[in-house]
BABALO-948877 format. One record per residue (C-alpha): residue number from 1; x, y, z; residue in one letter. Coordinates in steps of 0.001 Angstrom, whole numbers, padded with zeros to 6 digits. Each point is the difference from the previous one (the first is absolute). Example, Ala and Ser with C-alpha at 12.3 -4.5 7.8 and 13.67 -1.06 7.14 Angstrom:
# BABALO-948877
> 1_012300_-004500_007800_A .
> 2_001370_003440_-000660_S .
END
This chain:
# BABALO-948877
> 1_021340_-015316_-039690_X .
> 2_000007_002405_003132_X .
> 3_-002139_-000870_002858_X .
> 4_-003083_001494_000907_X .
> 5_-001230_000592_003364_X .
> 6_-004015_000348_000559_X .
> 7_-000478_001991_002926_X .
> 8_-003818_000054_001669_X .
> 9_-000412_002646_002331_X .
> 10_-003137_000524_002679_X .
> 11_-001090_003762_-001195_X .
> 12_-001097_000854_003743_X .
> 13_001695_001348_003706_X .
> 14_003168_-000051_-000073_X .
> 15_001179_-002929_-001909_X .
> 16_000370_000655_-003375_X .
> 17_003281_002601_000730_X .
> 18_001652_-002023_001855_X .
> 19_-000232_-002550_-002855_X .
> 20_001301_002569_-002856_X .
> 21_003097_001006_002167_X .
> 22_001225_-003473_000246_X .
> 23_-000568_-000824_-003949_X .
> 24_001685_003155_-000510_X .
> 25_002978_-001154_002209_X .
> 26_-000146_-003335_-002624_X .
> 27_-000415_001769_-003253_X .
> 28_003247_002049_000815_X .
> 29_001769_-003107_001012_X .
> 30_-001070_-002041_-003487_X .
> 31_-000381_002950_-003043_X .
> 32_-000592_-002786_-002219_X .
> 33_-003205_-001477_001744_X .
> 34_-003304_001622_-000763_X .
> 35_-002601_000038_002960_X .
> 36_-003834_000972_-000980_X .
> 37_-001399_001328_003243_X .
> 38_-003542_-000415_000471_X .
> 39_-002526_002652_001704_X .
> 40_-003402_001696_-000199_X .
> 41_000633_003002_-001827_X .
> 42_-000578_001996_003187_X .
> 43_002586_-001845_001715_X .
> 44_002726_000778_-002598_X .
> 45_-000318_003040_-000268_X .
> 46_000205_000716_003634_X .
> 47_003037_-001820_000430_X .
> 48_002102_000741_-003082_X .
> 49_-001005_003763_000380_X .
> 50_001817_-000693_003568_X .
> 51_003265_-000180_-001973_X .
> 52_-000625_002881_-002580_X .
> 53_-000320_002106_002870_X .
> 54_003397_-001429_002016_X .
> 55_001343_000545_-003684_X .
> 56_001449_-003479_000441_X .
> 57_000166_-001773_-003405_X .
> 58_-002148_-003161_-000752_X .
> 59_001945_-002555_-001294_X .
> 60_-001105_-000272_-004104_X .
> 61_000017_-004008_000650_X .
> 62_-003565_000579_002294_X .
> 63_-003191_000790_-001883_X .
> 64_-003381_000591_001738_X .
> 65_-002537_-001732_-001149_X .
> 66_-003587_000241_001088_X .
> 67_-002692_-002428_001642_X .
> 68_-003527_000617_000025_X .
> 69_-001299_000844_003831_X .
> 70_-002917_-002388_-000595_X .
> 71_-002903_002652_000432_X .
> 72_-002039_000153_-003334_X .
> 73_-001178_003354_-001571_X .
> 74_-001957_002037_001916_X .
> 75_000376_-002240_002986_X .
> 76_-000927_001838_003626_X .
> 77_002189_-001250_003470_X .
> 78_-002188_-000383_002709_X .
> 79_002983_001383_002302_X .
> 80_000997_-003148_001643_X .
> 81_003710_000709_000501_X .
> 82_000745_-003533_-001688_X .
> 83_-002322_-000032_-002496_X .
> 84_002886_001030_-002263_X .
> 85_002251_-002609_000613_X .
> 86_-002767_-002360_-000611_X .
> 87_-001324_001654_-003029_X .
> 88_003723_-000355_-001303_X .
> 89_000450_-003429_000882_X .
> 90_-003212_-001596_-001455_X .
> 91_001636_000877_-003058_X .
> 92_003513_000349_000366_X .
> 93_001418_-003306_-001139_X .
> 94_-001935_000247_-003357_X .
> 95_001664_003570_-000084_X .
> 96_003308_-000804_000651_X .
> 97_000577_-002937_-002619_X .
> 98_-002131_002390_-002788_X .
> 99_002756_002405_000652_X .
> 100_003106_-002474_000437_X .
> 101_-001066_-001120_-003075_X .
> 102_-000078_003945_-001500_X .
> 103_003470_000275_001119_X .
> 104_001423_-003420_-001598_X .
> 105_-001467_001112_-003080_X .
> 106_001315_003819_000352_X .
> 107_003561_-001315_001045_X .
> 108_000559_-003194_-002184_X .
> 109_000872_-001706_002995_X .
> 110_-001402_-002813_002411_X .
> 111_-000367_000008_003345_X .
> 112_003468_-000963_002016_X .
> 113_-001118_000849_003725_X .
> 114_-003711_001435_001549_X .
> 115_000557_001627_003180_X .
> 116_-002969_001148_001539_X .
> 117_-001294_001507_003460_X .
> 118_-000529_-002927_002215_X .
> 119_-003566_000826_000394_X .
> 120_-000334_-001634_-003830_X .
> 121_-000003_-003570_001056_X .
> 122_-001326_-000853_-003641_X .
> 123_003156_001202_-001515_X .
> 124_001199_-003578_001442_X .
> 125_-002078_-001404_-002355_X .
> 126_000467_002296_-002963_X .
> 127_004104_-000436_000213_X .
> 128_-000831_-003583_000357_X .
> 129_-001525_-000035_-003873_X .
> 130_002598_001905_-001211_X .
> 131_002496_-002102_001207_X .
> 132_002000_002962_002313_X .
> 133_000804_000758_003559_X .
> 134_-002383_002000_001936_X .
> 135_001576_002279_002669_X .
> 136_-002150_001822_002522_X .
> 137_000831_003499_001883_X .
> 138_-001518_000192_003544_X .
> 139_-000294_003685_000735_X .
> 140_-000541_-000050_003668_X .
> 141_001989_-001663_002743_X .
> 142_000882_-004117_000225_X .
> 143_-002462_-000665_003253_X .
> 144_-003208_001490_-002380_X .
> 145_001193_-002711_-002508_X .
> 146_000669_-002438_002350_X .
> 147_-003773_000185_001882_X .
> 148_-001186_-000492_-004013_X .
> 149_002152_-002829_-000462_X .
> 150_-001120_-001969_003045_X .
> 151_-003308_001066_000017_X .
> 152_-001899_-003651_-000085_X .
> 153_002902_-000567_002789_X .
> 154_-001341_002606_001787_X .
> 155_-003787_-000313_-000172_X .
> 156_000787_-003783_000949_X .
> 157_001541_001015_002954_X .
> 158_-002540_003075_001358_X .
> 159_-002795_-001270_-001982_X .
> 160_-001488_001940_-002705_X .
> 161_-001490_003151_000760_X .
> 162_-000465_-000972_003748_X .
> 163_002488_002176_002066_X .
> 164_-002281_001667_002466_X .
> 165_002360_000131_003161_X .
> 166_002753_-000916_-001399_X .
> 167_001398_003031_-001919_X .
> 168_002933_-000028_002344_X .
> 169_001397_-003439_-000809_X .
> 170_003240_-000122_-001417_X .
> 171_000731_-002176_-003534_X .
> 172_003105_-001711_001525_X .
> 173_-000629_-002852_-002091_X .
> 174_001113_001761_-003398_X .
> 175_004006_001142_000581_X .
> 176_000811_003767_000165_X .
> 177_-003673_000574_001602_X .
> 178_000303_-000851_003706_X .
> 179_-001024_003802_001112_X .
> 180_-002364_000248_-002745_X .
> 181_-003357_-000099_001389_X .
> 182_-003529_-001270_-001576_X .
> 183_-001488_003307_-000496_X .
> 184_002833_001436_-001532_X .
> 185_-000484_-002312_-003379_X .
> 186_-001625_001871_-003192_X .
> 187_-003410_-000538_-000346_X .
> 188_-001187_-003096_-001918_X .
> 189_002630_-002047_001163_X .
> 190_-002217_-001082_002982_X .
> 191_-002660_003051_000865_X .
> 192_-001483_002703_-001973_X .
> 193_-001927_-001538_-002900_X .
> 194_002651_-003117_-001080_X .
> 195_-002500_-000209_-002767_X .
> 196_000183_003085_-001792_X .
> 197_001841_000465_-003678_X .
> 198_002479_001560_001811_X .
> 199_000942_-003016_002713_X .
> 200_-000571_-002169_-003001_X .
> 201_002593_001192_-001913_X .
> 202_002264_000100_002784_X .
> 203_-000311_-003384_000623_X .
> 204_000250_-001248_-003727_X .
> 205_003370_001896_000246_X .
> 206_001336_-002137_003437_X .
> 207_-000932_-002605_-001733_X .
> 208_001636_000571_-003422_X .
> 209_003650_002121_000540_X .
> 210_001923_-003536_000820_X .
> 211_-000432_-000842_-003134_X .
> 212_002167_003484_-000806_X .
> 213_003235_-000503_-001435_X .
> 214_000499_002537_002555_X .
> 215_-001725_002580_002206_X .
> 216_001626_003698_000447_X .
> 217_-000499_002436_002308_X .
> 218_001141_003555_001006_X .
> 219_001450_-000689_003626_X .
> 220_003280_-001476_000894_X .
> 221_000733_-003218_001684_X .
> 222_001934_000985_002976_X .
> 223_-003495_002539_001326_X .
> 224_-002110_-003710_000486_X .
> 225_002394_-002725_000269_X .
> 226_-002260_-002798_001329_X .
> 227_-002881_001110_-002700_X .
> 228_002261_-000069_-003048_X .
> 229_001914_-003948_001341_X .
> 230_-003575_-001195_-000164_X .
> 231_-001476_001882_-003152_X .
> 232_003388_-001335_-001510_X .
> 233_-001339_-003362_000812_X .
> 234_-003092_000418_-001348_X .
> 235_000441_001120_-003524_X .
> 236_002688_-000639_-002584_X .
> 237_001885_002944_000354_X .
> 238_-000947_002933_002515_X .
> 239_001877_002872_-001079_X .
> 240_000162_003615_002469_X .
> 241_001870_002543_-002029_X .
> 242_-000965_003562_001482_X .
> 243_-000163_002459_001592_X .
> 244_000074_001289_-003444_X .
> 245_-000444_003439_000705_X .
> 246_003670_-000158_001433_X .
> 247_001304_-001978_-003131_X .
> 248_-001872_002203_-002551_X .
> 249_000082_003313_002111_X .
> 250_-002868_001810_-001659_X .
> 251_000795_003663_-001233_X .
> 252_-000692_002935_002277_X .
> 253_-003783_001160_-000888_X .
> 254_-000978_003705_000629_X .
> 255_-001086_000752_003157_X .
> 256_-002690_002006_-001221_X .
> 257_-001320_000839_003554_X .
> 258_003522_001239_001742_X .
> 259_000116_-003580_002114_X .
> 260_003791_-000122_000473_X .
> 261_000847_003908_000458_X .
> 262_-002342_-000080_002996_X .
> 263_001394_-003088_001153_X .
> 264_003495_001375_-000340_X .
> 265_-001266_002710_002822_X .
> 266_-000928_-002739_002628_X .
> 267_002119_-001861_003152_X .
> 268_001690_-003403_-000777_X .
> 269_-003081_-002570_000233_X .
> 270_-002351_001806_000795_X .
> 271_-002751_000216_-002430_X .
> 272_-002984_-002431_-000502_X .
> 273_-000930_-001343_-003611_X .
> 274_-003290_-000633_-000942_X .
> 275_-000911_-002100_-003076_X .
> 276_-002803_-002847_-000706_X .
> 277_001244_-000859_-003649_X .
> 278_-002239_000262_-002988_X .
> 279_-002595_-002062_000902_X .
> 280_-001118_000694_003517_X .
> 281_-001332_002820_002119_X .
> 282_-000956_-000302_003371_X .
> 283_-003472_000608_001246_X .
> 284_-001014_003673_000634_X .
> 285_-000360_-000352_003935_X .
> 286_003675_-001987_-000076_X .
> 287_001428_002966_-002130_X .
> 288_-001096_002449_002967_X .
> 289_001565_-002182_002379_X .
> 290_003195_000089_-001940_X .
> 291_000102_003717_-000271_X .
> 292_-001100_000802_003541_X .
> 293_003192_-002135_000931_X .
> 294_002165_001814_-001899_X .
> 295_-001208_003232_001226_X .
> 296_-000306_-000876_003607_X .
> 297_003519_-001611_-000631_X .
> 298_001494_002890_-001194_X .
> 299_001747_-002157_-002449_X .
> 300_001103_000919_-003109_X .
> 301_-001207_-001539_-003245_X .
> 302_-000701_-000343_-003178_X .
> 303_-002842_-001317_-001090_X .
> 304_-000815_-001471_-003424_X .
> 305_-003753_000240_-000333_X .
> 306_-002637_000339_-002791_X .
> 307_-001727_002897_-000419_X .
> 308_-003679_-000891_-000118_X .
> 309_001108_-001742_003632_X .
> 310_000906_003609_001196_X .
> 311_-003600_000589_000785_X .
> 312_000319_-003103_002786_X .
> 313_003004_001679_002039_X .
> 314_-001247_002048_003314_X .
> 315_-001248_003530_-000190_X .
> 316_002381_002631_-000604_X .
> 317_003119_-002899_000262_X .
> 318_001997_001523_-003159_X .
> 319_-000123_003331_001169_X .
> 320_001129_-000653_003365_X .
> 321_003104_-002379_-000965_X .
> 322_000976_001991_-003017_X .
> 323_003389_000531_001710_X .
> 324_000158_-003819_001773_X .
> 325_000065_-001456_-003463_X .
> 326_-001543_-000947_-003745_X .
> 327_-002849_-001679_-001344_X .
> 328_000475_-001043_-002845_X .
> 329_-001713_-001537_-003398_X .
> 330_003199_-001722_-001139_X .
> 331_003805_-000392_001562_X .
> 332_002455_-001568_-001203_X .
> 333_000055_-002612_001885_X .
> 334_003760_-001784_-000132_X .
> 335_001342_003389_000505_X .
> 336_-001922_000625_002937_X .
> 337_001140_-003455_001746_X .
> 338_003404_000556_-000762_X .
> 339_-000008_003462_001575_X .
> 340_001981_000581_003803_X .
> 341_-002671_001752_000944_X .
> 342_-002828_-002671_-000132_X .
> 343_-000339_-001860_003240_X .
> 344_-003213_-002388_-000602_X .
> 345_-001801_-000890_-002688_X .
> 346_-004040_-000620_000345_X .
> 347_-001139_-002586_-002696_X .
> 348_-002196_-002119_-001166_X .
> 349_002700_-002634_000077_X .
> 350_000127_-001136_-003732_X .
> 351_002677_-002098_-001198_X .
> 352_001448_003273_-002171_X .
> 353_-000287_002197_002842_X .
> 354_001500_-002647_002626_X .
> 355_003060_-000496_-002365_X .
> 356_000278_003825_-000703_X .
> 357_-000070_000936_003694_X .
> 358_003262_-002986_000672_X .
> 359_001790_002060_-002760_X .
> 360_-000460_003089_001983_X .
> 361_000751_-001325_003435_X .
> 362_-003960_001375_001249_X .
> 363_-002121_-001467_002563_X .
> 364_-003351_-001043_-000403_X .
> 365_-003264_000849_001364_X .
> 366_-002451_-002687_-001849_X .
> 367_-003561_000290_-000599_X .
> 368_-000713_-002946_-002350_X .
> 369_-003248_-000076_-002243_X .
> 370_000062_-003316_-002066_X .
> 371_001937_-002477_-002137_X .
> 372_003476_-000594_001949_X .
> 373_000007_002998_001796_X .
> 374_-000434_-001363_003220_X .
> 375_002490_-002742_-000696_X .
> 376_002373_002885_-000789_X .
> 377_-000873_000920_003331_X .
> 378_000232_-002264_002570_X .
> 379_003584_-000708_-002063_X .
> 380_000376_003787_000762_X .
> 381_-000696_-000498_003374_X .
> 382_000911_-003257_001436_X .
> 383_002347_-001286_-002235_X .
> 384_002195_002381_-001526_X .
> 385_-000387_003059_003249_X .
> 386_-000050_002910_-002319_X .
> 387_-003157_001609_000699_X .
> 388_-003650_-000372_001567_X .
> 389_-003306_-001299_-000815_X .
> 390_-002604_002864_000825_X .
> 391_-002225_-001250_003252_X .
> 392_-002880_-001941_-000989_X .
> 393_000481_-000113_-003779_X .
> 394_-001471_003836_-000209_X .
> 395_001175_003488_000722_X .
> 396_-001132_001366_002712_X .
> 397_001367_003550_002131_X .
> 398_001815_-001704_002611_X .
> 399_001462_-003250_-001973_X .
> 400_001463_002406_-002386_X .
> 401_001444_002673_002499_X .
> 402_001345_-003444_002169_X .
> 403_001673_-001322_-003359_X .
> 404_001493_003610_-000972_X .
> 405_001423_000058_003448_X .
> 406_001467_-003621_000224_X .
> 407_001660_000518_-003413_X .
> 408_001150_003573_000393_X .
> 409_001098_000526_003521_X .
> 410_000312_-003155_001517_X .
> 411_003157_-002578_000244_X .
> 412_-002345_-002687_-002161_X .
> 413_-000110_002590_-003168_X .
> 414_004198_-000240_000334_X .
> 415_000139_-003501_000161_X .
> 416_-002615_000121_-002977_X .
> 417_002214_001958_-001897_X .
> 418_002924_-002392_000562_X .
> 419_-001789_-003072_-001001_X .
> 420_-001070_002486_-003286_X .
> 421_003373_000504_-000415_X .
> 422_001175_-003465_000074_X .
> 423_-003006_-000964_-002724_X .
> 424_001325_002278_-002516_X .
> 425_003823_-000743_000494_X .
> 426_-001089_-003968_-000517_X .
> 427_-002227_001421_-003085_X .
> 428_002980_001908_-001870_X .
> 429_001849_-002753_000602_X .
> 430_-002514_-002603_-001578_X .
> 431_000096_002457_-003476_X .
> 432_003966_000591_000637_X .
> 433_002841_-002279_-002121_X .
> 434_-000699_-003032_000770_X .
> 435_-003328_000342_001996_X .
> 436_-003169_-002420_000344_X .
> 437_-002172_002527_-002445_X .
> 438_002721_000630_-003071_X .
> 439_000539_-003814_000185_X .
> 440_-003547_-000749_-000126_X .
> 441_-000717_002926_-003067_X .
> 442_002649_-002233_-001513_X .
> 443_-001952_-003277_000200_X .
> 444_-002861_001722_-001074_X .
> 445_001661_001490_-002953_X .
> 446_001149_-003212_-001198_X .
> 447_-003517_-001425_000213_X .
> 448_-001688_002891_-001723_X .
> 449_002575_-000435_-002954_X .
> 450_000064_-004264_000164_X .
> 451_-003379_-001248_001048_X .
> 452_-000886_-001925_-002849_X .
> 453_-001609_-003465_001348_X .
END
């Protein structure tokens, strides 16, 4: 009988994508296998629209199936950004074997392989029962995974919760972090509330993706060298096979709002990008910051913005820069980075966005909210040289006009640009014949298709 891979995804942000893409790359790979992929209903049909509209054809071997989002009938959210997650969560194991089980039933066949999002540490258990592999995706970078994997390491160390004065410590004991400072750590690992569902879960997942017959992520090896020898060390198998935009280059989508025929009109590098991702916005008086920059600057942009936050930019702003560049609901946002025209790139820093911005050869301006943004970073920064951390953590006039400047007109921006280009060249080579990523989408497609224990 053919296998069957259970796939469990985490319906919120932007994980849940990522996820499909790389089953997809699988399913083409192994026609015969059949993978259920598991979703709230909402989730699904957000992300397999995504390829209705790209016209790309889903492999017949996937079929969606959906999870209940854990919120009875009739059931009012208080508006506590996480209360989702949590809501989902409570529930979600119960959920996701009701609907494994749906899918055995539907298909005729068991269970070969559950991969999951790494944020389902119970999925350990659950392949455990069935007697199959469990194989985890990481969606963000391998230093977030890394501060969740040594996180009783860590609070050891610093002591939990107590870091007043010394946010500017480096974790030198953990290899691959030497410039990575205290205060740069996602919450819950060691401030913020390290009690919360959230840090909880976190935790439970440090604790239980050794025990992975492998963990996967979208990054390649050669970007974090000392990171991946130790994460290597740490689990069974540690497997980096992106960037996968570059290995499964997306289709062009529409530029609805005329994004690349005004950026065809502007001077080599020279244009500022604006984007914050799906998740985040940044506060009202940070967004008039921004834009007074970029009019004071002169620069030109384009600037991917929502348009109930319209109401937050400074009086009159659009009118006045109507000819110094767009704002803009929606770009498309590869396409934009991979433009000659775009100079630096002003981000929240998220592990898509970082990897996005390599591809294109952009600079970074970083304002970081949460999660692993500020690991991204001070990687950004200190590490890595291809872009800036915004003064003090926030926007403000002057940091942004000072950042524009040192990336724009200054000798730093080249040598920013050189160290850019020497990311990418190592990342097409990693997905290239022979590279670190198609060898390690190899060992991960012979686990998917053999993991029988």
């Amino acid at each position: 009988m053919s296998d069957h891979v259970a796939v469990f995804a985490f319906p919120f942000g932007t994980h849940a994508a990522p996820l499909l893409a790389i089953i997809h790359r699988l399913a083409t790979a192994s026609p015969s296998t059949h993978f259920s992929f598991f979703s709230t209903q909402q989730s699904n049909s957000s992300i397999f629209s995504i390829y209705k509209k790209k016209m790309t054809i889903m492999q017949p071997n996937i079929k969606a199936y959906e999870v209940w989002d854990g919120a009875p009938e009739g059931y009012v959210f208080s508006g506590n950004p996480q209360e989702h997650i949590e809501v989902f969560m409570k529930s979600a194991r119960e959920s996701f074997k009701k609907a494994m089980e749906v899918a055995v039933s539907e298909t005729g066949r068991k269970v070969s392989c559950l991969v999951s999002d790494a944020f389902f540490w119970f999925a350990c258990e659950m392949a455990e029962e069935i007697g199959v592999g469990w194989l985890p995706f990481w969606t963000a970078g391998p230093n977030a995974l890394s501060a969740h994997v040594y996180t009783d390491l860590i609070r050891e160390t610093f002591g939990d919760g107590g870091m007043a004065g010394r946010e500017d410590e480096t974790i030198s004991l953990i290899q691959g972090k030497s410039k990575i400072r205290i205060c740069d750590l996602p919450e819950g690992v060691l401030f913020g509330n390290t009690e919360s569902f959230f840090s909880n879960m976190l935790h439970k997942m440090g604790k239980a993706l050794p025990q992975a017959a492998a963990v996967f992520i979208n990054s390649f090896e050669e970007l974090d060298p000392g990171t991946t020898e130790d994460l290597k060390s740490r689990f069974k198998k540690f497997l980096n096979i992106g960037p996968s935009h570059l290995i499964l280059s997306p289709p062009p989508v529409e530029d609805t709002y005329g994004c690349m025929t005004w950026l065809d009109k502007q001077k080599l590098a020279s244009v500022a990008y604006v984007s914050f991702g799906s998740v985040t916005t940044p506060p009202p008086h940070e967004l008039v910051a921004l834009a007074e920059a970029l009019e004071t600057s002169e620069t030109p942009f384009i600037w991917s913005l929502k348009d109930n936050s319209k109401v937050h930019l400074p009086h009159g702003f659009l009118d006045r820069t109507t000819s110094q560049g767009l704002v803009v609901p929606w770009s498309p946002q590869l396409e934009v980075l991979a433009h000659r025209a775009v100079g630096v790139f002003v981000t929240h820093c998220g592990w898509n966005s970082l990897l996005e911005s390599i591809a294109g050869g952009v600079p970074m301006i970083c304002r970081p909210f949460f999660g692993d943004q500020r690991l991204n970073g001070r990687m950004i920064e200190d590490v890595w040289e291809i872009g800036l951390k915004v003064e003090d953590g926030v926007f403000t006039k002057h940091g942004v006009l000072n950042s524009l400047n040192k990336i724009l007109s200054q000798e730093g921006g080249q040598k920013m640009r050189e160290n850019m280009r020497a990311l990418k060249q190592l990342a097409k080579k990693a997905i290239g014949p022979n590279g670190s990523s198609i060898n390690n989408f190899i060992a991960l497609s012979n686990l998917v298709f053999n993991t029988k224990i």
